[in-house]
Each structure stands twice: as structure tokens, then as C-alpha cells.
Backbone as numpy.savetxt, mean C-alpha at the origin, in Angstrom:
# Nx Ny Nz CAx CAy CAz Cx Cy Cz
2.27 -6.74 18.34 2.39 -5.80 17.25 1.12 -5.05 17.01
1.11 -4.15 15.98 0.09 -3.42 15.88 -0.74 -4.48 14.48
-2.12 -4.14 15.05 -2.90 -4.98 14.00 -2.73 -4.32 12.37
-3.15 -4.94 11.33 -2.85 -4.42 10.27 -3.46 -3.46 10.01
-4.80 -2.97 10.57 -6.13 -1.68 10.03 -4.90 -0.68 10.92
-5.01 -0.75 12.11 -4.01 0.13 12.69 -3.10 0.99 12.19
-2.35 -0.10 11.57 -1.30 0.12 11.00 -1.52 1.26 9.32
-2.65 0.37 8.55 -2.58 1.18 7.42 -3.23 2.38 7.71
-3.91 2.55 9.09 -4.33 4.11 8.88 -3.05 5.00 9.44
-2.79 4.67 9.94 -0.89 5.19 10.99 -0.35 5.84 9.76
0.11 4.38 8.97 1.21 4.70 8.03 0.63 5.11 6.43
-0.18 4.53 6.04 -0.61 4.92 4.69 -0.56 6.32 4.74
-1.10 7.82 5.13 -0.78 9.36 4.52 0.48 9.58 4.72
1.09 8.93 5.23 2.46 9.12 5.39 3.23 8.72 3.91
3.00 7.47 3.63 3.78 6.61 2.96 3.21 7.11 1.99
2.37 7.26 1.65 1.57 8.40 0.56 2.40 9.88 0.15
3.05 10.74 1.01 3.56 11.76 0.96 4.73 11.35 0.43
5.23 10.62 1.23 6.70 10.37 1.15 7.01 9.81 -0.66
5.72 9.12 -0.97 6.18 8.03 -2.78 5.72 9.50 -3.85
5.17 10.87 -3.24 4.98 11.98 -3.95 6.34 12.32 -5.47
5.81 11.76 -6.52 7.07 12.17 -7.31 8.21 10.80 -7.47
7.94 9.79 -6.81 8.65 8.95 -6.56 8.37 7.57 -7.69
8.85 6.69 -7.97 8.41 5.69 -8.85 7.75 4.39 -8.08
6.43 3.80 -8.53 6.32 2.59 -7.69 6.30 1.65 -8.60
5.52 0.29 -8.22 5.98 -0.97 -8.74 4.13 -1.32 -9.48
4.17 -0.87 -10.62 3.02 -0.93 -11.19 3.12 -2.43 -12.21
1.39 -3.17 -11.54 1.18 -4.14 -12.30 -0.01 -4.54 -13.25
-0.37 -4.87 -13.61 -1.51 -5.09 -13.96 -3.08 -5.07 -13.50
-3.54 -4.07 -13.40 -4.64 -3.43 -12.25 -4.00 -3.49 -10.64
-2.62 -3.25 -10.55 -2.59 -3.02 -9.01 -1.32 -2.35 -8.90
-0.95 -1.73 -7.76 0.07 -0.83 -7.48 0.75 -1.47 -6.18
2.07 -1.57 -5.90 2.55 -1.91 -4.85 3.39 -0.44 -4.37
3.62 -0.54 -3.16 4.30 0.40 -2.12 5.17 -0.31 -1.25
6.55 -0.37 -1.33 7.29 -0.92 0.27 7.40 -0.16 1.28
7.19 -0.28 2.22 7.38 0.53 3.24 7.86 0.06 4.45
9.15 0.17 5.20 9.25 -0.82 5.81 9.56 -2.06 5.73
9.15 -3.11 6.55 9.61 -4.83 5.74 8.36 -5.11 5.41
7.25 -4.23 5.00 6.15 -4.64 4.43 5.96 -4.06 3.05
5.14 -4.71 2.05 4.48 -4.33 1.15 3.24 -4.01 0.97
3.00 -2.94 0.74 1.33 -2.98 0.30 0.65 -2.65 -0.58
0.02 -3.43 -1.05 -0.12 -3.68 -2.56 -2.11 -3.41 -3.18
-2.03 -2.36 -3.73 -3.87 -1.79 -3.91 -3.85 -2.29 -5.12
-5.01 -3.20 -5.42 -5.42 -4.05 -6.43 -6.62 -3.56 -6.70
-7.15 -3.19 -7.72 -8.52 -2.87 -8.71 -9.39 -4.18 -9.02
-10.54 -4.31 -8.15 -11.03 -5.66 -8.21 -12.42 -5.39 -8.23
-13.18 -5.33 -9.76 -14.41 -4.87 -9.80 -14.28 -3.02 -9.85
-15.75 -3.02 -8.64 -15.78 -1.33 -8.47 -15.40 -1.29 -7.44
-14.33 -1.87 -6.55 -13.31 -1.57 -5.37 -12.46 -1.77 -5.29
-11.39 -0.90 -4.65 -9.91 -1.70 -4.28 -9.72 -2.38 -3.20
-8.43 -3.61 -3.39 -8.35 -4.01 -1.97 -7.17 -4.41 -2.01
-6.89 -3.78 -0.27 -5.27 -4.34 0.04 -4.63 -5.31 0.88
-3.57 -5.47 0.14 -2.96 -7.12 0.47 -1.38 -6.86 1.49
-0.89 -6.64 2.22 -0.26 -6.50 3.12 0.66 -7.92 3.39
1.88 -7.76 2.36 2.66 -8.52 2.19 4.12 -8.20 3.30
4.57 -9.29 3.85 5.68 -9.13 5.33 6.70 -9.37 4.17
């Protein structure tokens, strides 16, 4: 398979365009995106984000 960095640079501007206007799954300092049979989920942690790449 393709490694996960791979992958989120591939698919993230994509999956980005596509949620334009669209509703996501907002939580408590973090945002999830499905895409695929994956999730990916940008969490506010400090002064960076980081993502968690749920199958």
C-alpha cells in the first residue's frame, strides 16, 4: 500500500476541495474528514496540529 505521508499529500487538496461547503464532524479542538475507508482527523495540540489517520 501506499505509506500514510504519501497518501495525505495525494489525497488531502483533493479531499479538501471536495468537503468545500460540505458539513464535517467537529469536536472539541479537532476536525475529522472520511475519505475513503479512512478517517482523518486534525487535532489542535498546543501551537500545532496533528493528524491521526484512522482505517
Amino acid at each position: 500500500g501506499i505509506p500514510d505521508k504519501a497518501l495525505f499529500r495525494k489525497e488531502l487538496p483533493l479531499m479538501l476541495e471536495k468537503l468545500q461547503g460540505r458539513k464535517s464532524f467537529m469536536q472539541e479542538n479537532s476536525i475529522s474528514y472520511p475519505c475513503g475507508n479512512k478517517v482523518f482527523i486534525f487535532k489542535d495540540v498546543g501551537d500545532k496540529f496533528e493528524l491521526v489517520i484512522k482505517d
